[in-house]
C-alpha positions as CSV (number, residue, x, y, z in Angstrom):
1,X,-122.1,144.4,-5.3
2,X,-124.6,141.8,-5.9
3,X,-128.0,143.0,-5.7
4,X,-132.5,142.3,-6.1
5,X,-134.7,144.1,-7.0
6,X,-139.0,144.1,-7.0
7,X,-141.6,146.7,-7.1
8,X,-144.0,146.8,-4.1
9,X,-145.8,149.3,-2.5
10,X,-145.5,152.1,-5.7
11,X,-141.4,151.7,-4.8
12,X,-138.4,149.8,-6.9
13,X,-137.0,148.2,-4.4
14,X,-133.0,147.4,-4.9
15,X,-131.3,145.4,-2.1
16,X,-127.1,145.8,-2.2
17,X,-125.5,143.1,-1.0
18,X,-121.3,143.9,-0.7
19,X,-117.9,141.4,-0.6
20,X,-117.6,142.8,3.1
21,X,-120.9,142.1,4.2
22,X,-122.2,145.6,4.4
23,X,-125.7,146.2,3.1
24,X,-127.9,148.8,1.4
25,X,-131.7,149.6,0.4
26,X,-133.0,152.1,-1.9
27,X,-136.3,152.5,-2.6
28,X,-137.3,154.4,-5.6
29,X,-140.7,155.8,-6.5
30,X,-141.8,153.7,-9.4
31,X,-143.0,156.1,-11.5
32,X,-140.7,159.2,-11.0
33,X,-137.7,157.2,-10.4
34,X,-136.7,159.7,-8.2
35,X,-135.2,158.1,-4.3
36,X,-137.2,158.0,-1.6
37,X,-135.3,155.7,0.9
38,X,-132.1,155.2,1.5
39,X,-130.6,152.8,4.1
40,X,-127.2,151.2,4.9
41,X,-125.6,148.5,7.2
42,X,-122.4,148.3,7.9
43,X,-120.9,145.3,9.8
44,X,-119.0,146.1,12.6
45,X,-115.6,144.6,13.0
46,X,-116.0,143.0,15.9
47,X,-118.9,141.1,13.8
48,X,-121.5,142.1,16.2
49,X,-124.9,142.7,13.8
50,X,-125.7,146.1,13.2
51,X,-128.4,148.3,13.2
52,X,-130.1,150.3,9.6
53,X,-128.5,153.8,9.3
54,X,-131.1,155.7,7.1
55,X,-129.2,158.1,4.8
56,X,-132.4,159.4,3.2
57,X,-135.6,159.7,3.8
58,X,-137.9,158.9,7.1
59,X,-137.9,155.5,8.8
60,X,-140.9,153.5,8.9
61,X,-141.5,153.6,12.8
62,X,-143.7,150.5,13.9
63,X,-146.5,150.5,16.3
64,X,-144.9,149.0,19.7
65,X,-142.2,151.5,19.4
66,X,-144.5,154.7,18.5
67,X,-146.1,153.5,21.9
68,X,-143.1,153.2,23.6
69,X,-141.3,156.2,23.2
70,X,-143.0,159.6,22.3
71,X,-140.8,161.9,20.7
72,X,-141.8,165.5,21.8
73,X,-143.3,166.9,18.3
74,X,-141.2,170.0,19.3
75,X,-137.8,168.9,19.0
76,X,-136.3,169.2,16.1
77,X,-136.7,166.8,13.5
78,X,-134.0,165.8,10.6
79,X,-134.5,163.9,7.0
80,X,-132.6,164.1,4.1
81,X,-134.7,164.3,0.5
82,X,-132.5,164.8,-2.5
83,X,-133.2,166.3,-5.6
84,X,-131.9,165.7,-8.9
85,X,-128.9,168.6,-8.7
86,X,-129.0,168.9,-4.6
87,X,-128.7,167.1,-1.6
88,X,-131.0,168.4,0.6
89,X,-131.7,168.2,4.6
90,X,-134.6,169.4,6.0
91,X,-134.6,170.2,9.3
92,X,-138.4,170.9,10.9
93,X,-139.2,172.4,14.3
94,X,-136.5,175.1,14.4
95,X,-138.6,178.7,15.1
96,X,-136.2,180.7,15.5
97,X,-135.9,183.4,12.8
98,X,-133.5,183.0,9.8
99,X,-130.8,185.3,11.0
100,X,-129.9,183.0,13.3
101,X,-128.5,180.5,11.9
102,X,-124.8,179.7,9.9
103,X,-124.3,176.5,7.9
104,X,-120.6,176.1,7.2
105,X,-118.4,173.6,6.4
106,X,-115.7,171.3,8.7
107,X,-113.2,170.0,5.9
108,X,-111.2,168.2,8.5
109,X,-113.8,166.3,9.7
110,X,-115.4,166.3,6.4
111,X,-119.3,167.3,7.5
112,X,-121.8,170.5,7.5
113,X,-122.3,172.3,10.7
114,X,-125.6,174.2,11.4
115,X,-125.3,176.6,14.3
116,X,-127.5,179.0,15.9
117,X,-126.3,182.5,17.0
118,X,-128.4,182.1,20.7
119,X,-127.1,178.7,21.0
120,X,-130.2,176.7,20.8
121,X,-129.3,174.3,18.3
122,X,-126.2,172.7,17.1
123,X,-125.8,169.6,14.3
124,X,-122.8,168.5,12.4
125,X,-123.8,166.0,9.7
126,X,-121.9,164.4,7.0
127,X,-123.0,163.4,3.2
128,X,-122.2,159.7,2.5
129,X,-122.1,159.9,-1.2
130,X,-119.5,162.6,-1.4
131,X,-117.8,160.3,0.8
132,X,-118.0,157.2,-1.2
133,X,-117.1,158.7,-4.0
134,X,-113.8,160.4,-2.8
135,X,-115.1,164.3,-3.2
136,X,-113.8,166.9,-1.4
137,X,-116.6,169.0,0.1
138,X,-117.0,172.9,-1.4
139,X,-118.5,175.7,1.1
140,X,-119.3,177.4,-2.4
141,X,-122.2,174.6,-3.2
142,X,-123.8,175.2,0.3
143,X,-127.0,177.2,0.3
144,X,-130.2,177.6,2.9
145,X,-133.3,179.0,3.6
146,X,-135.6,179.4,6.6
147,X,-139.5,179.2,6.2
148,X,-142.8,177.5,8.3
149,X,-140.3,176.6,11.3
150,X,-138.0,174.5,8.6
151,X,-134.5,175.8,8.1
152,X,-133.9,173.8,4.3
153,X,-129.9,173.3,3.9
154,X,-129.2,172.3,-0.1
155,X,-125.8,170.9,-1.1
156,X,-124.9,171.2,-5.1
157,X,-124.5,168.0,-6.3
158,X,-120.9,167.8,-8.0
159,X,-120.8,166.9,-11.8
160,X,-118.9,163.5,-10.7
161,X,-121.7,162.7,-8.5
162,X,-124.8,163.8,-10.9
163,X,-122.8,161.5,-13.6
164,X,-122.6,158.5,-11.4
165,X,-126.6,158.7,-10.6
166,X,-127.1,159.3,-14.3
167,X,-125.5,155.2,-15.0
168,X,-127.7,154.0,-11.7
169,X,-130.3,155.6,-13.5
170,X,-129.9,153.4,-16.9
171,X,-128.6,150.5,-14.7
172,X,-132.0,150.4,-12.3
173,X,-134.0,150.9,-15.9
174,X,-132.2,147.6,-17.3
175,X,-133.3,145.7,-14.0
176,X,-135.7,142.8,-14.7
177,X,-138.8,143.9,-13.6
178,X,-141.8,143.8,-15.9
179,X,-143.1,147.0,-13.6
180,X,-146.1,144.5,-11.5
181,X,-146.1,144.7,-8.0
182,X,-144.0,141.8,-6.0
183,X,-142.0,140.8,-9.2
184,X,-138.1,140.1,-8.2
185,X,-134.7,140.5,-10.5
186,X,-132.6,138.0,-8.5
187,X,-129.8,138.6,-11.1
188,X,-126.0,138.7,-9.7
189,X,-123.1,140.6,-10.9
């Protein structure tokens, strides 16, 4: 895909722009070059616009809609924040105690499941990059732990995966940008 990229805000900033008119954002913490953001639009085939689908991290909510619509703080609230060898998913606001819950696997329909023994909560989530890059999913790399009303649900990154971030790595390093806030690399591939 074609892509820009600028620092602002502390964040490398790299805008995809793909043949099928999909789209996606990353923001990456300028320093630690580790992901932050993640966000992708997919066009829909009837050609209808769509809406951001954030992968990773928390969306930026905006004032008018904060005063809008209140989420309860007590529901339970899902974001995705990667490491370099996991993905992770954090999942706050669930109190129940840890032997409670099960995190398995649904090849078939190629997503986690997280399911609770009293049947309180119930989520079934997929992981886009194994995805996009073909991988079958392994209930062997799935691991969890429960602590401060957070049940924390890590995925072992495959080596295929950690060796494709390793070139996005060098490739975001060889973007033009001098490292000053606002400057753009408008460069095409």
């Amino acid at each position: 895909g074609k892509h820009t990229a600028m620092i602002a805000g502390g964040r490398k900033k790299i805008h995809w722009t793909y043949s099928d008119g999909s789209e996606m954002v990353e923001e990456f913490d300028a320093r630690t070059d580790i992901l932050q953001l993640r966000k992708v639009k997919v066009v829909s085939s009837i050609g209808r616009p769509a809406k951001w689908d954030i992968e990773i991290g928390e969306s930026e909510r905006t004032a008018a809609e904060s005063e809008l619509l209140m989420e309860n703080s007590n529901n339970p609230i899902f974001v995705r924040k990667d490491t370099e060898t996991d993905f992770v998913f954090r999942i706050r606001n669930l109190p129940y105690p840890p032997d409670v819950y099960s995190v398995t696997l649904d090849p078939e329909a190629r997503v986690l499941v997280l399911r609770t023994t009293n049947k309180k909560y119930f989520k079934k989530w997929p992981i886009p990059d194994m995805d996009r890059a073909g991988l079958e999913l392994d209930e062997s790399a799935i691991s969890w732990s429960h602590a401060n009303r957070t049940l924390v649900v890590n995925y072992q990154k495959p080596q295929a995966v950690l060796d494709y971030e390793g070139q996005m790595k060098i490739q975001r390093a060889r973007m033009q940008t001098d490292g000053k806030e606002g400057d753009v690399d408008c460069k095409q591939q």
